[in-house]
MOPAC internal coordinates of N, CA, C and O (Angstrom, degrees):
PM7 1SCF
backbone

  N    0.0000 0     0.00 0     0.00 0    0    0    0
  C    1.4332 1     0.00 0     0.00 0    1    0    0
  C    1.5244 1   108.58 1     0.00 0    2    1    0
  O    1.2310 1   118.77 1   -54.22 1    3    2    1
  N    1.2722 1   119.95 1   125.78 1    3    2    1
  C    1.4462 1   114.13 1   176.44 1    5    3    2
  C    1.6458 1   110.52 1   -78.64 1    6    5    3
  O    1.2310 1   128.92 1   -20.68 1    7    6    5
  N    1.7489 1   100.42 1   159.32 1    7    6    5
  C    1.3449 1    95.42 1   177.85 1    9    7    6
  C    1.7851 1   139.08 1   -65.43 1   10    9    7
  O    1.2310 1   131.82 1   167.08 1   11   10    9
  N    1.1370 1    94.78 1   -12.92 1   11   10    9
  C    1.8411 1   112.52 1   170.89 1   13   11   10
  C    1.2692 1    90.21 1   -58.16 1   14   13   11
  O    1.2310 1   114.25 1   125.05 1   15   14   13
  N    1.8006 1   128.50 1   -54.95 1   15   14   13
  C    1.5151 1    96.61 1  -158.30 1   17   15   14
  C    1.5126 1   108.12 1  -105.19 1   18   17   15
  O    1.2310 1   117.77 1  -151.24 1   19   18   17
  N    1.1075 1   121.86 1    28.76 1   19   18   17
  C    1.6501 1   119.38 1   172.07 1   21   19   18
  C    1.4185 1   114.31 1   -96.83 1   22   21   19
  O    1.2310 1   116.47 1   -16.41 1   23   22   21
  N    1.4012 1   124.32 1   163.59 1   23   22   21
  C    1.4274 1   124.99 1  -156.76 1   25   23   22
  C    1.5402 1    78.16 1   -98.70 1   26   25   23
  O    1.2310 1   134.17 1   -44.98 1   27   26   25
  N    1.8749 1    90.21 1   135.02 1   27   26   25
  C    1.3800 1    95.45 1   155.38 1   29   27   26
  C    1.4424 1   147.16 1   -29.90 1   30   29   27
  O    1.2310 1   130.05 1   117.06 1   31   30   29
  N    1.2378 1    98.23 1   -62.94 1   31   30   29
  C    1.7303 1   107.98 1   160.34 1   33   31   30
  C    1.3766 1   122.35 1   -34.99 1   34   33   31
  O    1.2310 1   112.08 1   149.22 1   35   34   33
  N    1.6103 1   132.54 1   -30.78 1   35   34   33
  C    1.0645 1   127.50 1   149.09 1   37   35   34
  C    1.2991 1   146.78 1   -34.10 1   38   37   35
  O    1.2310 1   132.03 1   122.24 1   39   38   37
  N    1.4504 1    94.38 1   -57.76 1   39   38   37
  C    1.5758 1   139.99 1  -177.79 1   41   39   38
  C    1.9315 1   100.87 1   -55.36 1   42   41   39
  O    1.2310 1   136.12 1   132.01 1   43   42   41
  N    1.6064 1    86.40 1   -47.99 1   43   42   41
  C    1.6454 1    91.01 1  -175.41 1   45   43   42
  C    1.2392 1   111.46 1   -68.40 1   46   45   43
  O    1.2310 1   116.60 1   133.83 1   47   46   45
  N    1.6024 1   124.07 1   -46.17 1   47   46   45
  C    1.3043 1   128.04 1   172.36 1   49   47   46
  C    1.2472 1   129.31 1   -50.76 1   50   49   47
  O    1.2310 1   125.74 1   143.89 1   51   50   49
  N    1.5687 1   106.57 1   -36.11 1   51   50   49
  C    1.9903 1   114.27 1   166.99 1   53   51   50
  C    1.2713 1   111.86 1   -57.00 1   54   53   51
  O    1.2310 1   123.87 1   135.04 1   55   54   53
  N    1.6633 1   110.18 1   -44.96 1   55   54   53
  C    1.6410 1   109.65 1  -154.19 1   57   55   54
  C    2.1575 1    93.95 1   -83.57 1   58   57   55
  O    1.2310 1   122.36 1   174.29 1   59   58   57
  N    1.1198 1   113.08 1    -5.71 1   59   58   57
  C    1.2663 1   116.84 1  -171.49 1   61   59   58
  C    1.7371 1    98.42 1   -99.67 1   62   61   59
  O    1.2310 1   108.98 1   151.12 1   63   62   61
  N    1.1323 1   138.24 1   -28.88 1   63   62   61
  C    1.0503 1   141.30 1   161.92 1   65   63   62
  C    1.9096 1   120.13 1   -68.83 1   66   65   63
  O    1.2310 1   131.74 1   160.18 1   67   66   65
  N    1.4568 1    94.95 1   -19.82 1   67   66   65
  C    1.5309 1   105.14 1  -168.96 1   69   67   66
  C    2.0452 1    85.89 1   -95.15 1   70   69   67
  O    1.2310 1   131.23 1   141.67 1   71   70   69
  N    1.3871 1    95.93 1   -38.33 1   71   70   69
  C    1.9023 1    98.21 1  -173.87 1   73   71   70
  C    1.8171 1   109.26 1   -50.27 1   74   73   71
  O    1.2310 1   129.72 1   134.26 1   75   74   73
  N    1.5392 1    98.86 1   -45.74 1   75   74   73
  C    1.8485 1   120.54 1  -162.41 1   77   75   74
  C    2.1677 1    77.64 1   -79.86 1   78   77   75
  O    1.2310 1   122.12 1   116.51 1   79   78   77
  N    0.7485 1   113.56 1   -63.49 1   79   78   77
  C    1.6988 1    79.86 1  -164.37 1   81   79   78
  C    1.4104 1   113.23 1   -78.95 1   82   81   79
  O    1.2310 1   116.34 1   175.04 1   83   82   81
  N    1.7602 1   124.55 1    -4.96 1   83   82   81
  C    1.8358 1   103.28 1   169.31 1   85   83   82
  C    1.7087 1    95.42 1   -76.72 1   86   85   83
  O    1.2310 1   119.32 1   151.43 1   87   86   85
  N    0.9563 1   118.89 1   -28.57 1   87   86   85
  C    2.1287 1   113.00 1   167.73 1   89   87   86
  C    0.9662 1   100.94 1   -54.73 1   90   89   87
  O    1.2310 1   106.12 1    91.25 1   91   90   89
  N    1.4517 1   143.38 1   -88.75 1   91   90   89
  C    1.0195 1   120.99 1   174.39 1   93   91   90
  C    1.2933 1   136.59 1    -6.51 1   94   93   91
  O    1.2310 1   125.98 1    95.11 1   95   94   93
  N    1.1748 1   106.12 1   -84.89 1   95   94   93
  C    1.8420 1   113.72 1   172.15 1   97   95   94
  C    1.5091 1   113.00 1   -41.56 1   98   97   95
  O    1.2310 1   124.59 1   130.06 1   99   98   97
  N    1.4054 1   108.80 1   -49.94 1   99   98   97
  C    2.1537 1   101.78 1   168.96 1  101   99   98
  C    1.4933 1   116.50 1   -62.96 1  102  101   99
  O    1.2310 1   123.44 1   164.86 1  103  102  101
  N    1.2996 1   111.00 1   -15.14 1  103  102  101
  C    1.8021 1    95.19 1   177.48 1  105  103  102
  C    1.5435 1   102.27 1   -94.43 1  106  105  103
  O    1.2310 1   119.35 1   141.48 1  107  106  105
  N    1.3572 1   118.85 1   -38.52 1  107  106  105
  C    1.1919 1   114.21 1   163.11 1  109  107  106
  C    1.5757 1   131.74 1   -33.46 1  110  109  107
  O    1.2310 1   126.84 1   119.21 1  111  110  109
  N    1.4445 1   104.44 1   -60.79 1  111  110  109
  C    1.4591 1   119.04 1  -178.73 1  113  111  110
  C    1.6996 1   105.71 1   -64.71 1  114  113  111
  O    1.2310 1   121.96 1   156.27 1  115  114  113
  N    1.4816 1   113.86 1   -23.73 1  115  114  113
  C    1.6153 1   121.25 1  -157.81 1  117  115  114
  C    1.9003 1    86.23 1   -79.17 1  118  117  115
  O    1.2310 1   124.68 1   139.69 1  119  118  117
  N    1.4179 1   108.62 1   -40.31 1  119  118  117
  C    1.7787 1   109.97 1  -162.00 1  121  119  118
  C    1.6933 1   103.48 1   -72.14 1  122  121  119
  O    1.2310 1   137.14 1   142.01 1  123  122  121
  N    1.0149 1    84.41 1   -37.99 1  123  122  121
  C    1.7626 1   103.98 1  -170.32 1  125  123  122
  C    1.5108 1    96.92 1   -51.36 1  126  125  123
  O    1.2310 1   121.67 1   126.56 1  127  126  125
  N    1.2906 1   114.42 1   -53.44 1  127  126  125
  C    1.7830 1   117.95 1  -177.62 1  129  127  126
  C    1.7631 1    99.55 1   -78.84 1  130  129  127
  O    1.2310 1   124.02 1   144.55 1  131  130  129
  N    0.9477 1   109.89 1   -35.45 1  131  130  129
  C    1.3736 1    91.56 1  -169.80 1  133  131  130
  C    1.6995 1   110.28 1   -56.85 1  134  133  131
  O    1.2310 1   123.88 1   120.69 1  135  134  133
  N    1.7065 1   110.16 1   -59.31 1  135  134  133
  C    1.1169 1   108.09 1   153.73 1  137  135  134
  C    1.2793 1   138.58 1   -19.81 1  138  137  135
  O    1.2310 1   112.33 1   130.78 1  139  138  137
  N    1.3992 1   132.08 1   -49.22 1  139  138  137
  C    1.6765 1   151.59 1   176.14 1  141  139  138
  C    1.7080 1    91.32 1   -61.01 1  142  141  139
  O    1.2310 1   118.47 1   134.47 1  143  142  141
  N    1.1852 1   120.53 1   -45.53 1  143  142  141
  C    1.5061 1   119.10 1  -165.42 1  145  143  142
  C    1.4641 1   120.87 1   -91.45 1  146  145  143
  O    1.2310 1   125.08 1  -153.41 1  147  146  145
  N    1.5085 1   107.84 1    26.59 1  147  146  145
  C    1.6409 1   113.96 1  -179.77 1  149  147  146
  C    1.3119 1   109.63 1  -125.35 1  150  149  147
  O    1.2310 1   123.47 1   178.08 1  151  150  149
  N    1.5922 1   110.95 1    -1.92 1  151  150  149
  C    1.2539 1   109.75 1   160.83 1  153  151  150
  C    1.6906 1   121.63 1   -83.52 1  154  153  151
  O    1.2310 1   125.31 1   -26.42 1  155  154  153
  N    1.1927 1   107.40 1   153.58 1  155  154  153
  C    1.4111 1    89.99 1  -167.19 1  157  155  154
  C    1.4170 1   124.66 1   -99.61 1  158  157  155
  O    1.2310 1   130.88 1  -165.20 1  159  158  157
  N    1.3024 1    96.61 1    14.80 1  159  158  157
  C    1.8231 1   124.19 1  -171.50 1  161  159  158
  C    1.2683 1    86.97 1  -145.64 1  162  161  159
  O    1.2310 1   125.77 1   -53.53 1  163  162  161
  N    1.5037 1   106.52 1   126.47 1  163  162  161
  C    1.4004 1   123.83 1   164.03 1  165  163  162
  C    1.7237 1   108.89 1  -117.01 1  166  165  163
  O    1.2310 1   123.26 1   -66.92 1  167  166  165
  N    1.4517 1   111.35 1   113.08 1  167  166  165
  C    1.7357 1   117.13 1   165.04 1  169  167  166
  C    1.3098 1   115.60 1   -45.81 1  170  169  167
  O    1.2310 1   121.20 1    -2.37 1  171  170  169
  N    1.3140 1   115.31 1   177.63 1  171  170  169
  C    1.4345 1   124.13 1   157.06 1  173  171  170
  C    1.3732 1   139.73 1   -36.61 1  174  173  171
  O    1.2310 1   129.60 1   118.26 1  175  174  173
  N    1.6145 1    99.10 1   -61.74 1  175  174  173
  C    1.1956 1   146.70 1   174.96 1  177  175  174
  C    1.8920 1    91.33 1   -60.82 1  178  177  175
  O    1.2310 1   114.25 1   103.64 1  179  178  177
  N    1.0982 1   128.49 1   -76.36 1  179  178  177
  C    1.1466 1   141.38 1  -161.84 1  181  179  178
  C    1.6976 1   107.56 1   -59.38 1  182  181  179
  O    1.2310 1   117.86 1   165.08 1  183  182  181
  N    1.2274 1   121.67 1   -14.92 1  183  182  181
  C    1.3235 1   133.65 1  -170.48 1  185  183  182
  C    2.0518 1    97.69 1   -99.34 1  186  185  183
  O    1.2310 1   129.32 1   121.23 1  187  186  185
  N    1.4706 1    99.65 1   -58.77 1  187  186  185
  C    1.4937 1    98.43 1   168.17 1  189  187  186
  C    1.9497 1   110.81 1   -53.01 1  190  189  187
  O    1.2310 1   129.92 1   123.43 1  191  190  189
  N    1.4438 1    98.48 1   -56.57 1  191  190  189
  C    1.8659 1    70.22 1  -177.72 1  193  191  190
  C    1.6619 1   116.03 1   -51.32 1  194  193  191
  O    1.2310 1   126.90 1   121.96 1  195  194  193
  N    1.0656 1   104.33 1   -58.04 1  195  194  193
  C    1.3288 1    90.47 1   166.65 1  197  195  194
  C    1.3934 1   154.81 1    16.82 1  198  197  195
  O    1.2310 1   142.10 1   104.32 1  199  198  197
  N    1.1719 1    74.70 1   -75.68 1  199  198  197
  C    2.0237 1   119.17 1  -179.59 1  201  199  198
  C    1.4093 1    94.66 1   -78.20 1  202  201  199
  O    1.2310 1   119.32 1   144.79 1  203  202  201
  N    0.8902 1   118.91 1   -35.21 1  203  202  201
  C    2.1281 1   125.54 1  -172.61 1  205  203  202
  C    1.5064 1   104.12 1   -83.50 1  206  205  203
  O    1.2310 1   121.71 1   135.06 1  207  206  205
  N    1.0839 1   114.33 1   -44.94 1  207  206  205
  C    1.7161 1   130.99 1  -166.24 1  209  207  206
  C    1.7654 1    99.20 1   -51.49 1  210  209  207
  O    1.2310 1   135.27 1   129.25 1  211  210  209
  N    1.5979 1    88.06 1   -50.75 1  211  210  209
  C    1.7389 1   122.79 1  -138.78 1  213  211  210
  C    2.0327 1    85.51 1   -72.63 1  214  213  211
  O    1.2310 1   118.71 1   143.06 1  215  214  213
  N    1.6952 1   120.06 1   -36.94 1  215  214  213
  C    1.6257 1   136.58 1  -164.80 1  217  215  214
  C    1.1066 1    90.22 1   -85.27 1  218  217  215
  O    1.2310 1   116.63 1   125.50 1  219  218  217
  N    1.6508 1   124.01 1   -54.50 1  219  218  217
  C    1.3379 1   127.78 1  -166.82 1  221  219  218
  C    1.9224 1   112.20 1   -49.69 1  222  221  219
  O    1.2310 1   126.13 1   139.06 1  223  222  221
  N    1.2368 1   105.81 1   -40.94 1  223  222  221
  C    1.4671 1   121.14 1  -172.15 1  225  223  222
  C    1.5887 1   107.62 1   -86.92 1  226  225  223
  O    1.2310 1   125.87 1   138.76 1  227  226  225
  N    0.9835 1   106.33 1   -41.24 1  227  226  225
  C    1.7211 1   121.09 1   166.45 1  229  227  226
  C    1.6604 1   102.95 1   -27.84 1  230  229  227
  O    1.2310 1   131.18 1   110.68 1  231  230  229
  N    1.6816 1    96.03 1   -69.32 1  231  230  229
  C    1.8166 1   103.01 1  -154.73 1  233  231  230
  C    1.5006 1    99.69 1   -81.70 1  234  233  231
  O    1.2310 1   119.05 1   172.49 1  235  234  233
  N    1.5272 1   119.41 1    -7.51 1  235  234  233
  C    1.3591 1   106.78 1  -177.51 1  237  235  234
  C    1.2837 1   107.68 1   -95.10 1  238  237  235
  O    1.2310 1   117.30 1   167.86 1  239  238  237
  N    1.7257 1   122.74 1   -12.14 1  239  238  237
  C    1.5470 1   102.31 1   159.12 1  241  239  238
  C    1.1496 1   121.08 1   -72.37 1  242  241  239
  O    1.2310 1   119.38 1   152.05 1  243  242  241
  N    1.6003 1   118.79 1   -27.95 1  243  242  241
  C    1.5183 1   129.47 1  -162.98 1  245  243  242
  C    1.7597 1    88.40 1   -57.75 1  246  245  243
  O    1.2310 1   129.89 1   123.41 1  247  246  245
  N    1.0681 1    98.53 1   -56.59 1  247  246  245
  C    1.6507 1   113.92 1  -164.38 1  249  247  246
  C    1.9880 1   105.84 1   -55.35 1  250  249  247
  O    1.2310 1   130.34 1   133.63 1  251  250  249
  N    1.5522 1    97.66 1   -46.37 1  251  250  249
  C    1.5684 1    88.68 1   151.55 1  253  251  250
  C    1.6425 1   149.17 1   -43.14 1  254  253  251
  O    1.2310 1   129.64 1   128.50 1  255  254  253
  N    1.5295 1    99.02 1   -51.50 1  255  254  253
  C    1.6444 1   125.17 1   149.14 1  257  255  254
  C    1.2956 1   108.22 1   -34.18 1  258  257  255
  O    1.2310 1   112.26 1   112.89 1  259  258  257
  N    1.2622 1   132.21 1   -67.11 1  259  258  257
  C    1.4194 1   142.06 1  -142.02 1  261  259  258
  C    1.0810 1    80.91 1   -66.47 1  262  261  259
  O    1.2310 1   120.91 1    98.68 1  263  262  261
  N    1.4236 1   115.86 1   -81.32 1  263  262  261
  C    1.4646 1   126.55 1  -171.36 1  265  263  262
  C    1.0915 1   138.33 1   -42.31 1  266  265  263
  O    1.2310 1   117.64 1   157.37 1  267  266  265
  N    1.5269 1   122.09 1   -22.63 1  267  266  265
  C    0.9834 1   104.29 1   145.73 1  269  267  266
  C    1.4606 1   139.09 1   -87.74 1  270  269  267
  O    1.2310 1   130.48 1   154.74 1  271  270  269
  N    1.1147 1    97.38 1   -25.26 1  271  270  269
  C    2.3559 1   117.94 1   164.68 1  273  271  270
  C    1.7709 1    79.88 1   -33.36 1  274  273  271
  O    1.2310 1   122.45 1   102.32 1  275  274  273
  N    1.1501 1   112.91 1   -77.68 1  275  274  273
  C    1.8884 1   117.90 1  -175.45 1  277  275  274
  C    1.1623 1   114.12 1   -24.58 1  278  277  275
  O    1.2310 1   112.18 1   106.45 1  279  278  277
  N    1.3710 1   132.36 1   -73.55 1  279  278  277
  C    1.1282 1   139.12 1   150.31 1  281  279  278
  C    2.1122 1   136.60 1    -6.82 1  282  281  279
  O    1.2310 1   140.12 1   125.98 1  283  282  281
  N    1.7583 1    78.58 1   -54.02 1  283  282  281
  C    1.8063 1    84.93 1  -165.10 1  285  283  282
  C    1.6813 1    89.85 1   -90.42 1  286  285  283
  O    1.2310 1   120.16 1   168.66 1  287  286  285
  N    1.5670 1   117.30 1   -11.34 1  287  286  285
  C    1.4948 1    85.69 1   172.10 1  289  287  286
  C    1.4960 1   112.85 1  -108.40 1  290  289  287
  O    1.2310 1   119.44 1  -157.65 1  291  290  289
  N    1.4510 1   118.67 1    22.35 1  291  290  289
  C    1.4081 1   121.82 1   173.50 1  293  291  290
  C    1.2241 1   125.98 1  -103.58 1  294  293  291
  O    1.2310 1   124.75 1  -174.32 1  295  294  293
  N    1.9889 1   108.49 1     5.68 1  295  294  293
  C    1.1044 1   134.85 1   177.32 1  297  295  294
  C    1.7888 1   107.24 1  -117.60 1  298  297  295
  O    1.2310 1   117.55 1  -175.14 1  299  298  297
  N    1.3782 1   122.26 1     4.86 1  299  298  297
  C    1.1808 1   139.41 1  -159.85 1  301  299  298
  C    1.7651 1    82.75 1  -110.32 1  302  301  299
  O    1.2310 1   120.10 1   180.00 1  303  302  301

């Protein structure tokens, strides 16, 4: 069914199911570094995840943002 013809209320429930797992994925990515940062020597390797962890969590708030911007004007 395309989204033109589904009831809104749907729409809200996808993008709220899509909201609960990019949270997910940012607390995930948030523990994951926190973890990396209790050692008190960080490797090479350990400095690049890091750096990956740190982008990875970046685009999944951005992607949070979006979604909801999506949201407040599909209720507008």
């Amino acid at each position: 069914m395309s989204s033109l013809q589904r009831n809104p209320g749907d729409q809200y429930q996808d993008a709220d199911a899509e909201y609960q797992k990019l949270a997910e994925q940012h607390t995930q990515y948030e523990a994951e570094l926190h973890r990396l940062t209790l050692s008190p020597y960080l490797s090479a390797e350990d400095l690049l995840e890091e750096v990956r962890l740190k982008k990875l969590k970046l685009r999944v708030k951005d992607e949070m943002q979006q979604l909801l911007k999506r949201q407040r004007h599909a209720c507008a």
